[in-house]
N, C-alpha and C positions, 0 to 999 in steps of 0.2 A: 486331724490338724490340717488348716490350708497351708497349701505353698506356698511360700512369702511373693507378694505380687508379681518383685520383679525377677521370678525364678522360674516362672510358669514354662512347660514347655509347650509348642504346638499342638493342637487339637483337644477334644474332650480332655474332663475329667484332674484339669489343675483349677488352682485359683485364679484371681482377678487381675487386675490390668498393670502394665507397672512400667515403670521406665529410665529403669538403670542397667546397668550389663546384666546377665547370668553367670551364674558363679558354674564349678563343676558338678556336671550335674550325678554323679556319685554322692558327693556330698551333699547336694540339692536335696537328692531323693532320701534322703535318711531321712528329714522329716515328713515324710507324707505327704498325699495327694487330697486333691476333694474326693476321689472316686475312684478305685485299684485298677490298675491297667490290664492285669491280669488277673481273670479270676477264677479258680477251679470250680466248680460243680460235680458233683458226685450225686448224679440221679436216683440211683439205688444202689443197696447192697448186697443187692441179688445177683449170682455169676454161675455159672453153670461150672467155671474152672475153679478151682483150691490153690493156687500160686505159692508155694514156699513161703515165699517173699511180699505177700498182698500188704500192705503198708496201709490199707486199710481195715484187714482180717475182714472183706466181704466174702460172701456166701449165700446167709440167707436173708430174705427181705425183710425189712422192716415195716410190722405194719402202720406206724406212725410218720409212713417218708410223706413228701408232701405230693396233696392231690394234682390232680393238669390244671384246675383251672390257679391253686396256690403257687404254683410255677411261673406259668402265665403272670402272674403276677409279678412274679420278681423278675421276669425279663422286661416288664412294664417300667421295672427301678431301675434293671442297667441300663434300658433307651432311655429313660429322663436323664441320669448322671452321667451318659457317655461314657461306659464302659468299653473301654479297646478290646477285649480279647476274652471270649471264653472257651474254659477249657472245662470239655463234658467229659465225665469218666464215673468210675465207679467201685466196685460193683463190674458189672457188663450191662453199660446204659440201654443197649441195643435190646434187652430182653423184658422191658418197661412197655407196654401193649401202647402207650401213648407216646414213644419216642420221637418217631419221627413227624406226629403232629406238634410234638414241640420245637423241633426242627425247622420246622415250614414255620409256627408262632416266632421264633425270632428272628429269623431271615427277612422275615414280613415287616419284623419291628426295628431294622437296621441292628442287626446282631448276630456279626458271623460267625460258626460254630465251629469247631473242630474238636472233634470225639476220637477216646481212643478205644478202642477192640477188641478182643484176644479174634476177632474176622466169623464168630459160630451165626452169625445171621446175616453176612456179608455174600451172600448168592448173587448170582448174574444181573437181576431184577436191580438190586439195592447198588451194585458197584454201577448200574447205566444211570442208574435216578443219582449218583454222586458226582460222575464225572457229568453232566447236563448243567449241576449247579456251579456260578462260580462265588458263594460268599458259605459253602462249607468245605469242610479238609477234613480227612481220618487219617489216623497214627493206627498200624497194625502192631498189638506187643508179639517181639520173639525173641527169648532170652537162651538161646542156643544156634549154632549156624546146622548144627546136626539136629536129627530127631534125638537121638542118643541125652545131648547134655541140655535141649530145650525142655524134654518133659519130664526129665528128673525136677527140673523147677518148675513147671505150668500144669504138667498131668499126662497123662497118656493120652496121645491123639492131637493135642497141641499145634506140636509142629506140621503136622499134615492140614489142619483145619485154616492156621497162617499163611500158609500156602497156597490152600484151595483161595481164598479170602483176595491173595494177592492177585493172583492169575486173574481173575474176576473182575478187578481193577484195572489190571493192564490190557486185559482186551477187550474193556469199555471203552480205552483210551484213555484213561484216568491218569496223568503223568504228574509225580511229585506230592503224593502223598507219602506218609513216612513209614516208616518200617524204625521203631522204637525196641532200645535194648537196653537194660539195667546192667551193667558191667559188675560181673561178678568174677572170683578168682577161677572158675571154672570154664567162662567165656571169654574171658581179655585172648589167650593164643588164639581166637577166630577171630578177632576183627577184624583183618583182612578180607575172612571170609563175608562178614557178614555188608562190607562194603559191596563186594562181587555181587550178593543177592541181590540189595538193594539195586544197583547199574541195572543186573540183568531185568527187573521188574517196573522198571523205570520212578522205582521209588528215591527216596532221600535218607539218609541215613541219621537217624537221631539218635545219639548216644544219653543214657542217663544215671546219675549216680545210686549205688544199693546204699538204701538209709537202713538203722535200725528201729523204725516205724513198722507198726502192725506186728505181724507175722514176722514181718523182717526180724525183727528183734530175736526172736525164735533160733536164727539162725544166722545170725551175723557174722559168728567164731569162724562158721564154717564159708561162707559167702563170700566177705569181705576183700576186695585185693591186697594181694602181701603187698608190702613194701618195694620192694621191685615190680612189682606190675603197676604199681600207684605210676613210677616213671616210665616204664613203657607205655601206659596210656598218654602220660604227659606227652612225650614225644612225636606219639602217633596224631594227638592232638594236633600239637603245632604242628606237623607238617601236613597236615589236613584240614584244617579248620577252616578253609573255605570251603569246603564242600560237605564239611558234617555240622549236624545242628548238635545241640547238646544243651537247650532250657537253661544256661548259665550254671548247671549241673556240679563244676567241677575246679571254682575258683579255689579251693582250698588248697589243690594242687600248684596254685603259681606263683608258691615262695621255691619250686624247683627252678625258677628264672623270671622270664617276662608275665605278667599275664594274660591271659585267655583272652578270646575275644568274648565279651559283653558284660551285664552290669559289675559283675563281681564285687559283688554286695548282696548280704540277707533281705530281704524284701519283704518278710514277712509284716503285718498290718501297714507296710508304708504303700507297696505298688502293688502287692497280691495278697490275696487270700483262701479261704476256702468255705465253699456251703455244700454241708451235708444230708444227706438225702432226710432228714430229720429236720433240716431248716438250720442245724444250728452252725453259729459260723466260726472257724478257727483262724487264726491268724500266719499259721502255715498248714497248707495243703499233708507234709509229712510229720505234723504233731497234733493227731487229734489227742489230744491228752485236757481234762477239767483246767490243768495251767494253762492251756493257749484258747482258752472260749470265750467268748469276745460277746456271744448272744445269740440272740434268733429272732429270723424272718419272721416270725409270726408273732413277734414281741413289736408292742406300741413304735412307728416308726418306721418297722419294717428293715431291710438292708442298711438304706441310707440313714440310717438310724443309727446302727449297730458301727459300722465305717464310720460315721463323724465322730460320737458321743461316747466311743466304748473308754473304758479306762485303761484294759488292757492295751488298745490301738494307741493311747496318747503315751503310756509309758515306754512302746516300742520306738515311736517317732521321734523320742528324745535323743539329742546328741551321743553316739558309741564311747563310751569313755575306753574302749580295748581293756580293760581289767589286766588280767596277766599277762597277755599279750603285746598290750602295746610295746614293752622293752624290746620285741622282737623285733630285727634289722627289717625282716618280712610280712609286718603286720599292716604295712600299706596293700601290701598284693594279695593277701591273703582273707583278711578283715577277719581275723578270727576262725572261718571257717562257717559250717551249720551249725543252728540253732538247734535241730530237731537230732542231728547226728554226737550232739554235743549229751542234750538232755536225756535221750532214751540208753545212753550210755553209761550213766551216774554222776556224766563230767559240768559242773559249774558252766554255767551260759557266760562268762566273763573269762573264760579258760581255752585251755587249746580245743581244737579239732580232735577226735580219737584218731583220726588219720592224718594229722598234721605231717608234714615232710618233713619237716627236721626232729622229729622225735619227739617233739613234747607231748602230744598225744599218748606216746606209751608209758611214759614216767606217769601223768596223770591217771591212766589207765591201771596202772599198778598200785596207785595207791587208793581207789577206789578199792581195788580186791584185796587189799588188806584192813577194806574196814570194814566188815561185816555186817555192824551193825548199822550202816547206812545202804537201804535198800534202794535200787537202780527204779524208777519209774518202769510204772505199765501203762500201753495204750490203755483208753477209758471204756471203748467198748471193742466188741466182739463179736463178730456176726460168720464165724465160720462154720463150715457146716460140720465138724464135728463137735461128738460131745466131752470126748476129753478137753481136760486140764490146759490151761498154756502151759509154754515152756518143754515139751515133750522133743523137742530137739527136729529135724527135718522131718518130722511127722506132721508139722502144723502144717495148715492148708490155707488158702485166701480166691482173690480176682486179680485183675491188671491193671495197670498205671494212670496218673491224670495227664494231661495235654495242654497246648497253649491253641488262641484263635485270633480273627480280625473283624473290623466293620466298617462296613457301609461301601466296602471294597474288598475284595479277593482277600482272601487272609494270606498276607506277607509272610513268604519263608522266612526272612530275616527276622520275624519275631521269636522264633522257636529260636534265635541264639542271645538272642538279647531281646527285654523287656520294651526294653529303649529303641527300638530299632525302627528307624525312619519318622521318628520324633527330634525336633532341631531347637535350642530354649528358643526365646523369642524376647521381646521386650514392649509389643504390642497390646490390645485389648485382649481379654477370655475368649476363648476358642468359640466359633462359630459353627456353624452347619459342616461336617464332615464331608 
């Protein structure tokens, strides 16, 4: 769906010309763009690590992911539509024998990159060829400040390999790349610490929420922050939020008072999406589920094809009616919550959050588990390297996180906190040369 002319914001990827005020652009952005501002990629689902928590259950490769030069291509659709930001992950994208010639391919093609890591092919070589560029960014994952509670979730060796990864970085000179953490009930008492690493590394610190996606799912009972830690992040937030990034991670939290800094809004098929190493594309990065597929790159059309024309994308971009929610004094701050946190939970996408702060969340959540006969969604595929069963409790395995990126200029830390970040409406013609 375009964006009504006179709503367009600055640069690539809205609609056409227009010239009346801009409305709020929260509300703007619920109906959709000409072309997603953010868009995930997940190169492979090949990972050397098993992550608890892989939210894509990567592991092993898929031999239908698509080829360099089918990639190549579809970095050909984000340079035509002015796509602002890609965010490469996986899987462990770095373990793709073509990676970094696709690296160089859209840097070339004005398309800045930023990849996230678990750091296992991040050696002295590859941190000087990072810190030399300035139109790509890495995100190193580390889901513990100790080796102790990182590779109870990542694996054994984890944390030492994050670190080798890091060091590598910073004595390239590489300043301000991120050091990325899914906050779990076993890592909120470290973020203090893991702010200290970051300073000492001269990294940035990007906080991200644990969804019940993938593997996650697996283990969410056990992961999840209680309820009191839901507010101590909140707090830790607000009195930090200008110096941590956090992908707009954590709007569900700001019916505890103000909201957060950025879009604080679901984004799913309006401003981001996701393409899997299979080509096919989801509507959020955290629900590859048969409900959020929207199509594939290699169907008639290609991306821009799939973004304009999908049915799934036009249903999203339709006005939020808040369902259950809207009664709530906080459903402005809030908007309901995640989509992907909602769904892979059993809870109605028109319903609370399962982490809502005011509790609704656990009422709903309760009375899912007294229906039995209503079974909770499962992610749609599976590529971890074990051969049991899902579900087997912290025994499931996976890879690490997706990321955000920029173009045709340095990729802007302020995007990694908002979507929207350093975009201004306008009321002029369609966006010109970047």
């Amino acid at each position: 769906m375009t964006l009504a002319p006179d709503m367009a914001p600055s640069g690539g990827g809205a609609g056409s010309a227009g010239s009346t005020a801009p409305g709020k652009l929260t509300d703007l952005f619920q109906l959709g763009l000409d072309a997603p501002i953010c868009l995930t990629w997940e190169l492979t689902y090949a990972c050397n690590l098993s992550c608890v928590h892989c939210l894509s259950s990567s592991g092993r490769r898929d031999p239908r992911e698509l080829s360099t030069d089918e990639c190549k291509a579809v970095i050909d659709t984000l340079e035509r539509m002015q796509v602002f930001y890609v965010n490469i992950g996986g899987g462990e994208p770095t373990v793709r024998p073509d990676f970094w010639e696709l690296v160089d391919y859209a840097t070339a093609h004005h398309v800045g990159v930023k990849f996230s890591t678990n750091g296992v092919k991040l050696d002295a070589a590859a941190a000087a060829r990072l810190a030399a560029s300035d139109y790509v960014d890495v995100q190193i994952s580390l889901d513990g400040a100790t080796r102790e509670v990182n590779d109870a979730i990542r694996g054994p060796g984890s944390f030492d390999t994050a670190m080798r990864a890091m060091g590598n970085l910073r004595d390239a000179g590489f300043r301000g790349f991120k050091l990325s953490v899914v906050m779990t009930r076993q890592n909120i008492p470290q973020i203090d610490e893991f702010k200290a690493i970051a300073d000492e590394y001269g990294a940035q610190l990007r906080l991200t929420r644990l969804r019940p996606s993938g593997r996650g799912a697996d283990v969410w009972d056990e992961l999840h922050p209680l309820p009191s830690q839901q507010k101590e992040l909140y707090d830790w937030l607000v009195t930090h939020g200008e110096q941590v990034l956090t992908g707009d991670s954590f709007f569900h939290l700001s019916a505890f008072g103000g909201a957060l800094p950025g879009l604080n809004l679901c984004g799913a098929g309006r401003v981001v999406c996701l393409i899997d190493p299979v080509g096919d594309v989801y509507a959020c990065p955290f629900a590859i589920h048969e409900n959020f597929l929207a199509g594939n790159v290699r169907s008639a059309g290609g991306f821009e094809g799939v973004w304009k024309t999908s049915e799934l994308f036009a249903d999203l971009r339709k006005p939020d009616t808040g369902g259950a929610c809207k009664s709530c004094g906080f459903y402005d701050s809030c908007r309901g919550g995640c989509m992907a946190a909602k769904f892979f939970t059993g809870l109605p996408l028109d319903g609370p959050d399962p982490e809502c702060v005011q509790g609704y969340g656990e009422t709903a959540l309760a009375s899912v588990a007294a229906s039995p006969g209503l079974p909770v969604p499962r992610p749609s595929v599976d590529h971890s390297h074990r051969t049991a069963p899902r579900g087997t409790g912290p025994g499931a395995k996976g890879g690490p996180v997706p990321v955000t990126i920029a173009v045709r200029r340095p990729p802007s830390h302020d995007c990694d906190e908002s979507p929207l970040a350093g975009f201004e409406p306008r009321q002029s013609a369609a966006a010109g040369p970047r």
